[in-house]
Backbone bond lengths (Angstrom), bond angles and torsions (degrees), N, CA, C in turn:
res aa  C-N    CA-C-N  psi(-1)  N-CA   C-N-CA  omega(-1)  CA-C   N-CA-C  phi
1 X - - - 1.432 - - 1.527 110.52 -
2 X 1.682 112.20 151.37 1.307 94.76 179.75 1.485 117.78 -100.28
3 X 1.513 118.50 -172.76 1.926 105.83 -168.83 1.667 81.17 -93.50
4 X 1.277 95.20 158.08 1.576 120.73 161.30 1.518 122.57 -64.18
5 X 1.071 120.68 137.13 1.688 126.44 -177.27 1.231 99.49 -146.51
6 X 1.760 96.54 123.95 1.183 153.15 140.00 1.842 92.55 -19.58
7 X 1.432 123.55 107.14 1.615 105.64 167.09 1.154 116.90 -87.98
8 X 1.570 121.99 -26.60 1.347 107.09 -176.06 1.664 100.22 -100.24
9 X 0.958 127.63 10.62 1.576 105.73 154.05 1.353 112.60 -90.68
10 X 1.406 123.55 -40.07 1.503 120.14 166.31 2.034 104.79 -43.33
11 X 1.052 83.63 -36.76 1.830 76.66 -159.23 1.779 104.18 -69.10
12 X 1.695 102.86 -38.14 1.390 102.15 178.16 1.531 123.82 -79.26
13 X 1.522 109.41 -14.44 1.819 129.02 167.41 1.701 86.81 -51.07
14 X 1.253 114.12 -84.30 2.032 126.06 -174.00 1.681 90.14 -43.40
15 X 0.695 113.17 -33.96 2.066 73.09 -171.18 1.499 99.40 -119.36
16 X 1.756 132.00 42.30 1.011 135.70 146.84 1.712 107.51 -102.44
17 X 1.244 100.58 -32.99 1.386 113.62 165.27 1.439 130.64 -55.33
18 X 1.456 109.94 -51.10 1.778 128.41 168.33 1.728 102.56 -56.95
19 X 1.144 107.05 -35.71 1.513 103.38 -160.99 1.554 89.53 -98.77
20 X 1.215 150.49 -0.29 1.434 151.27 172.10 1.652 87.96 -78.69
21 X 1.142 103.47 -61.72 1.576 125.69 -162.09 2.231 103.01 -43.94
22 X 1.167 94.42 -51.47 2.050 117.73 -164.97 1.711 88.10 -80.14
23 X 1.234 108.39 -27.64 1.518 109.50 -175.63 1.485 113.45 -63.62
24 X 1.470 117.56 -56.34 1.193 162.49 -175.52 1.838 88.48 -55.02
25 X 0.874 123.21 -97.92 1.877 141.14 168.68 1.300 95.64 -9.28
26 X 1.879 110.05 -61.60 1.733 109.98 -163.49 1.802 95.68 -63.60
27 X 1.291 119.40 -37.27 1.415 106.43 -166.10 1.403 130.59 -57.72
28 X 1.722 94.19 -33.85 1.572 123.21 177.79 1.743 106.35 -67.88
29 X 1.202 98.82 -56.32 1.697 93.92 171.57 0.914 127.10 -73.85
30 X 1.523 141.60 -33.44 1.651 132.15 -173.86 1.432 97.22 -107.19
31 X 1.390 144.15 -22.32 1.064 119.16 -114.14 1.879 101.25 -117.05
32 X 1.166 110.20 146.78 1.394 91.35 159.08 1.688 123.97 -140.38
33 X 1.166 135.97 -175.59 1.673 120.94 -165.82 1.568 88.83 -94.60
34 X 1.546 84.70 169.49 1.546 102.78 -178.65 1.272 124.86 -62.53
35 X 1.949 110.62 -29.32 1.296 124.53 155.78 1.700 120.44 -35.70
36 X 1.330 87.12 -63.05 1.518 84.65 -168.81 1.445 119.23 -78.70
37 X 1.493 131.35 -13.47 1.428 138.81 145.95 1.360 109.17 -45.44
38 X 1.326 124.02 -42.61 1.640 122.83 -166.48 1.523 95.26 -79.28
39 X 1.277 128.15 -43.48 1.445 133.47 -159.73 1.316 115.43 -86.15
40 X 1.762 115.07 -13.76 1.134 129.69 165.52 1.732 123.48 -73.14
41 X 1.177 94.94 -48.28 1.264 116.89 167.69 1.715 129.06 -54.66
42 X 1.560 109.62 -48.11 1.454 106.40 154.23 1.303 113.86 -68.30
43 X 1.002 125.01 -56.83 1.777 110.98 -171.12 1.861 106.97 -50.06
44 X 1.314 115.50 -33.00 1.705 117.42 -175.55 2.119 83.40 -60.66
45 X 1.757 126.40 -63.39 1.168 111.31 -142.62 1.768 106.10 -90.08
46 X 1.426 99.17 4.73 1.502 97.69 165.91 1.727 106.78 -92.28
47 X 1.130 123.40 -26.69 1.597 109.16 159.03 1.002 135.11 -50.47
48 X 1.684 106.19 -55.07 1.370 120.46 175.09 1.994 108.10 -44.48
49 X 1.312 106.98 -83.48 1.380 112.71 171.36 1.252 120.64 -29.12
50 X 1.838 129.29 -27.51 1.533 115.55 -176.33 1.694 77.78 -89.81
51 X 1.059 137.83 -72.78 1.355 128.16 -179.50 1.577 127.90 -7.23
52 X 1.608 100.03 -37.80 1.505 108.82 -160.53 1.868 94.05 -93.86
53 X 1.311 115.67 -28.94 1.547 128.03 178.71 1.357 105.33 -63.24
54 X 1.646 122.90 -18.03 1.685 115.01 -159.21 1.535 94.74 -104.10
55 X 1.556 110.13 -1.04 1.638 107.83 -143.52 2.055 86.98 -83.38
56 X 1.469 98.99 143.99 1.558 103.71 167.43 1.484 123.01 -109.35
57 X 1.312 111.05 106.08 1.539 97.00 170.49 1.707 129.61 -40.30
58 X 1.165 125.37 169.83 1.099 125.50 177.83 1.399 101.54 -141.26
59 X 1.567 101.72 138.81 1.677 106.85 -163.22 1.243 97.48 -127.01
């Protein structure tokens, strides 16, 4: 005999799964770690600042 299933948890298991799955894809394509947001970010405000060190007033 076979076991009994639950349809709407089977049904909501598959589309927690699909959306694990599209989740997974979006991460690979847009995504990046927090590392490299943080590490991005100093190198942008250490430019800025050598930038801002070269800057000459004008009098």
């Amino acid at each position: 005999m076979n076991e009994i299933v639950n349809l709407n948890r089977a049904r909501k298991a598959r589309a927690r799964e699909e959306k694990r799955v599209q989740a997974d894809a979006n991460a690979v394509k847009f995504g990046r770690t927090k590392a490299e947001r943080i590490a991005e970010a100093a190198r942008s405000e250490q430019a800025r600042r050598i930038l801002d060190q070269h800057h000459m007033d004008e009098e």
